[in-house]
N, C-alpha and C positions, 0 to 999 in steps of 0.2 A: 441642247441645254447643257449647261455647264452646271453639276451637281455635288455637293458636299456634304457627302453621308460622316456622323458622329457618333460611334459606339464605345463605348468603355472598353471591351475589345474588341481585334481583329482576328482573321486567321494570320500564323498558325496558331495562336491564344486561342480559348477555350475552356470555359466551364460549364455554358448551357448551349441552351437553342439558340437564345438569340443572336450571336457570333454567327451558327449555321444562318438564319435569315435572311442577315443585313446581306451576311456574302452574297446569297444567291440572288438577292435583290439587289446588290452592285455590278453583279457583272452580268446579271439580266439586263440593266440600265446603260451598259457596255454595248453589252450584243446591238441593242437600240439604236447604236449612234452617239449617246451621249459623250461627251466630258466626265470622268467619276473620280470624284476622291472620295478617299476614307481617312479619317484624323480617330485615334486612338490612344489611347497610355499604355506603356511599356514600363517594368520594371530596372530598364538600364539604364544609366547615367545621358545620353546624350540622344539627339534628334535621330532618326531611322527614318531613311524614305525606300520604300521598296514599291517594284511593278511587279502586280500579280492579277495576271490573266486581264491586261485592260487597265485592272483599274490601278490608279497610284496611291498609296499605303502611306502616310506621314503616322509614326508611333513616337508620341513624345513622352518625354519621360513622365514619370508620375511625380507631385508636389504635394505630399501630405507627410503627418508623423509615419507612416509606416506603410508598408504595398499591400493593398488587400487581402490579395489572395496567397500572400504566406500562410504559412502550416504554424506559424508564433502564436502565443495564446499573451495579448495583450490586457493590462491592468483598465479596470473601469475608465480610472481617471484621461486616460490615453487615450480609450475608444472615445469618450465624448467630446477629446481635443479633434480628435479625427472628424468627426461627424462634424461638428461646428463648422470648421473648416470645408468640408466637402459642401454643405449647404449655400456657399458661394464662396469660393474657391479662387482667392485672388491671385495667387499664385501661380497660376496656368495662365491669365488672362495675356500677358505678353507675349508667349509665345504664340498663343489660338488668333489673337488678334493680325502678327504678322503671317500668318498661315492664312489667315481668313483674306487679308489683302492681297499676298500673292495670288492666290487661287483665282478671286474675283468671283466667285459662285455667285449663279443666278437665285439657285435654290440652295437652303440648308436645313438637312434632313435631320435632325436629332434621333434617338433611342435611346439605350441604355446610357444615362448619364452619371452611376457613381465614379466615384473619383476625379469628373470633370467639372458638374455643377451647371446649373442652370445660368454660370455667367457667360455661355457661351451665348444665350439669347439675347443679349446685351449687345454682346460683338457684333452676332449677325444683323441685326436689326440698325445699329450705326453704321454699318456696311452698307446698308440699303438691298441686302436680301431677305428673303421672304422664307419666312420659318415654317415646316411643317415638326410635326412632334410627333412618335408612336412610341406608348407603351407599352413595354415590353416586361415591364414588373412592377412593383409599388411604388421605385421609389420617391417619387413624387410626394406620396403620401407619410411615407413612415424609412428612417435609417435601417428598418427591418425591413428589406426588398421583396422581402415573401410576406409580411404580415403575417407571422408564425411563432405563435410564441409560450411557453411553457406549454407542448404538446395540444396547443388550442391556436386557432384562429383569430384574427383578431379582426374587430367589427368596421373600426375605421369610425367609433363614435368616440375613440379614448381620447382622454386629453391629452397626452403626448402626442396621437397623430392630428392632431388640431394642431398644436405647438409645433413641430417638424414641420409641418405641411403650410404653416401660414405664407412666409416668405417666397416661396415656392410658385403658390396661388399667385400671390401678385404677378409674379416673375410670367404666369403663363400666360399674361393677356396679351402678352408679346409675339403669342403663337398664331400664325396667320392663318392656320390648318391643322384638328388635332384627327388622328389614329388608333385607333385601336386594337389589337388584335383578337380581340372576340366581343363581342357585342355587354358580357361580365366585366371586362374590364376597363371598355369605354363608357359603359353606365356609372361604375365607381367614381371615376376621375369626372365624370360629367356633374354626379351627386353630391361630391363632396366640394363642388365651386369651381374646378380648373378649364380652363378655355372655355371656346364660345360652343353650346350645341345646334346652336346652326351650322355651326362650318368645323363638323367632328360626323365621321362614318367609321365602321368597322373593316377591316381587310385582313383577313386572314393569312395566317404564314402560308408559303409557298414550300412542296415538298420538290428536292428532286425528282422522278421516276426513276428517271433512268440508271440512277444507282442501286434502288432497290429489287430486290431479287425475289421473286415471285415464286414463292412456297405454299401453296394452299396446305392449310392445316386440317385435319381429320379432330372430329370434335369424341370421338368414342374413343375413350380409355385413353389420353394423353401421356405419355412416358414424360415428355421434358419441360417441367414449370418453369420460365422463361422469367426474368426481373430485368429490366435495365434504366440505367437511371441512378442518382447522386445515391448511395448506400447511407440513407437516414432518418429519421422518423418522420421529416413530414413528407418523405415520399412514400412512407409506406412499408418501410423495407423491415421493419420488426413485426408487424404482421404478416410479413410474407415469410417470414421463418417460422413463423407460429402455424403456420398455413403447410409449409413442410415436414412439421411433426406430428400433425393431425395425420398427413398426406403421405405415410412413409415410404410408401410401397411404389412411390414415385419419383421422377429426378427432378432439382429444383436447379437453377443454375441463374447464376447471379452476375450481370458483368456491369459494372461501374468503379468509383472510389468512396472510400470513407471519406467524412469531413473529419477535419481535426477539431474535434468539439470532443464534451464531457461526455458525449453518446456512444464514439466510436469505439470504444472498448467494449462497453456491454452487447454492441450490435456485433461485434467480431466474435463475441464470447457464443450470443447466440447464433450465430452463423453454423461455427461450428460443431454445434450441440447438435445442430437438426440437419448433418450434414450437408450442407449448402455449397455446391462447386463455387466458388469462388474464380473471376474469369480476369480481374480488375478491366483497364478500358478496355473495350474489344469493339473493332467495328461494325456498323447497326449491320451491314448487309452479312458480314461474317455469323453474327448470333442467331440470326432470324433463320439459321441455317442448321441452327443447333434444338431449335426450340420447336414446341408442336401448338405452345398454348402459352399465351403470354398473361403474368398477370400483376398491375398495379395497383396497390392500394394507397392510392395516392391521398393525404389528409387536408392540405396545405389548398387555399385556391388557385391553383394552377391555371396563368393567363389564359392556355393556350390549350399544350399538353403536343408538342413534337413527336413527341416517343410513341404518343397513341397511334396519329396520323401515320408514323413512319411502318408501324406494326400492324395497321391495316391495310396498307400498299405491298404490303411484304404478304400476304396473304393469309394474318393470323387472327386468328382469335382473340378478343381483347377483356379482360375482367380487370374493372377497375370501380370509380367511387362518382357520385352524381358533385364533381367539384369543379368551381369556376367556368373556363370555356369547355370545360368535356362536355358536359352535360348539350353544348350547342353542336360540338363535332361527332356526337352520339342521336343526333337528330337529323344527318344531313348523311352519316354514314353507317353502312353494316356493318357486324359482327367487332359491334363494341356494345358490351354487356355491362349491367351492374352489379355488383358482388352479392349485395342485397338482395336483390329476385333470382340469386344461383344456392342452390341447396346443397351442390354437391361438385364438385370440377371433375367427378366423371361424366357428368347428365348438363355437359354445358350444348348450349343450342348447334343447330348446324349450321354450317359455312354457306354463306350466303356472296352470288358474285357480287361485285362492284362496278354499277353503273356509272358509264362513259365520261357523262357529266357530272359525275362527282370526282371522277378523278382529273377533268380538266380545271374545274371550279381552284386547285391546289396546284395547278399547274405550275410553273415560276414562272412562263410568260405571262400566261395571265394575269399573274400576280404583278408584275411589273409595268402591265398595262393600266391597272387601275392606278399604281404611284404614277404612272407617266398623264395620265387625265387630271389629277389634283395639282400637279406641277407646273402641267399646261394651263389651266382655268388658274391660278394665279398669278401665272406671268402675261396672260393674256385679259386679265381682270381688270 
């Protein structure tokens, strides 16, 4: 098959999971036999095409007032030019369009689509390929990609995510297959009107193994309280310093980045306060090396939660919060705990092994067999 994967980014770009995902879902679909492109925005002025590992990389530039993921702190009136625009994004369409016809893809695999817009399904569908969709965050629903907002949640009944999300809606019956990455986050999008749920299942991210580094952790008297992850309140990370002052007698150790929001100063302040090693990025197999006992207090509905999965393959102990898909990867896997039924993180449970079939179920072949079966059933449909 000749396949055309779409993420907002590529590697080496990178700010969450979803970037790890698509890749390993790319050049799984590589390993396969297929044809694989990736189409991305990049912050440079002109077209980038790179080969990595298989698959071919097209990174076009990005077309709005400003590149997302600058550290600038933009004016109201600017973000809602931006959003407007990002909502169908006509400004990309000429170049996605002559990309989409050279390629000629059978399939085109959407994800994370800020900064490119749901006008891509326009493109593909005048092409005469056949759309599959997986969400990989809200935005579908709300310019708010997490649904997080004034240190709350948000319900997904407000009338702004009515308002964001109308256009949107229409735009997805275009989608010939939708996706999910946890059964939380294809209920939502199924809830609130988008695609068809006849022809929507859940498939879960795919973890490396074989990059993770197998530390079994000792649950009695932990020395190294382990955080990783965006350093910000809906991850949790001001109660995890709140956690180290309680906890002093212990090492807390921190590796991610601040966001450049009004937060980061006060979280830097308490950082410091409650001595917190501070490690900035650090790689997962490097930290899991450091730590004895991991633990997120994560607030935000988290699609998925990568960090948890990657933290129990690493062979660690997990203390986190009943949100989004955890709650579903806390039912299929051990020694992922909730903070709430833990009294004390010296009296956390024991290390329990990891059954066969749960670690194949994460497998990324696996995981590339189930996209290679929906891709199949509707080219063959």
């Amino acid at each position: 098959m000749n396949i055309l994967l779409i993420n907002t980014l590529y590697f080496p770009y990178k700010v969450g999971g979803a970037e790890v995902s698509v890749r390993l879902l790319a050049e799984g679909l590589v390993k396969s036999g297929h044809i694989v492109t990736v189409l991305s925005i990049h912050e440079g002025k002109d077209l980038k095409i790179d080969m990595i590992n298989g698959v071919t990389v097209y990174y076009i530039p990005f077309a709005n007032f400003y590149w997302q993921f600058s550290n600038s702190n933009h004016n109201a009136v600017k973000r809602l030019c931006w959003h407007l625009v990002d909502n169908y994004n006509p400004f990309l369409k000429k170049t996605i369009k002559k990309i989409i016809k050279e390629i000629n893809p059978d399939i085109v695999h959407t994800n994370n689509l800020s900064g490119i817009s749901v006008a891509v399904w326009d493109i593909a569908e005048k092409n005469g390929c056949k759309i599959v969709h997986t969400s990989r965050d809200y935005y579908l629903l709300h310019p708010n990609c997490k649904m997080y907002k004034n240190n709350c949640n948000m319900t997904g009944h407000e009338s702004s995510v009515k308002l964001w999300s109308f256009f949107k809606k229409i735009k997805s019956k275009k989608v010939d297959f939708y996706v999910g990455i946890s059964d939380y986050i294809r209920n939502k999008h199924i809830d609130a009107g988008f695609f068809d749920k006849d022809k929507a299942i859940t498939i879960y991210n795919a973890v490396d193994n074989k990059d993770m580094s197998y530390n079994s952790t000792t649950s009695e008297g932990a020395r190294n309280v382990g955080f990783i992850g965006r350093l910000t309140k809906e991850k949790g990370f001001d109660i995890f310093c709140r956690m180290a002052e309680k906890y002093n007698n212990q090492n807390f150790i921190a590796a991610g980045e601040f966001e450049y929001n009004k937060d980061a100063e006060e979280l830097k302040e308490l950082a410091s306060k409650n001595n917190i090693k501070l490690l900035g990025h650090c790689p997962v197999t490097e930290f899991m090396k450091m730590v004895d006992l991991i633990v997120l207090p994560i607030k935000w509905q988290e699609p998925f939660g990568r960090v948890v999965l990657e933290s129990v393959f690493s062979g660690k102990i997990i203390l986190t919060n009943k949100v989004g898909g955890i709650t579903e990867l806390a039912s299929m896997l051990p020694n992922i705990y909730f903070l709430e039924d833990i009294q004390d993180l010296n009296d956390v449970p024991q290390y329990k092994q990891i059954p066969n079939q749960a670690i194949d179920k994460f497998n990324s072949g696996s995981i590339t067999r189930e996209y290679e079966k929906i891709f199949e059933g509707l080219l063959n449909g």
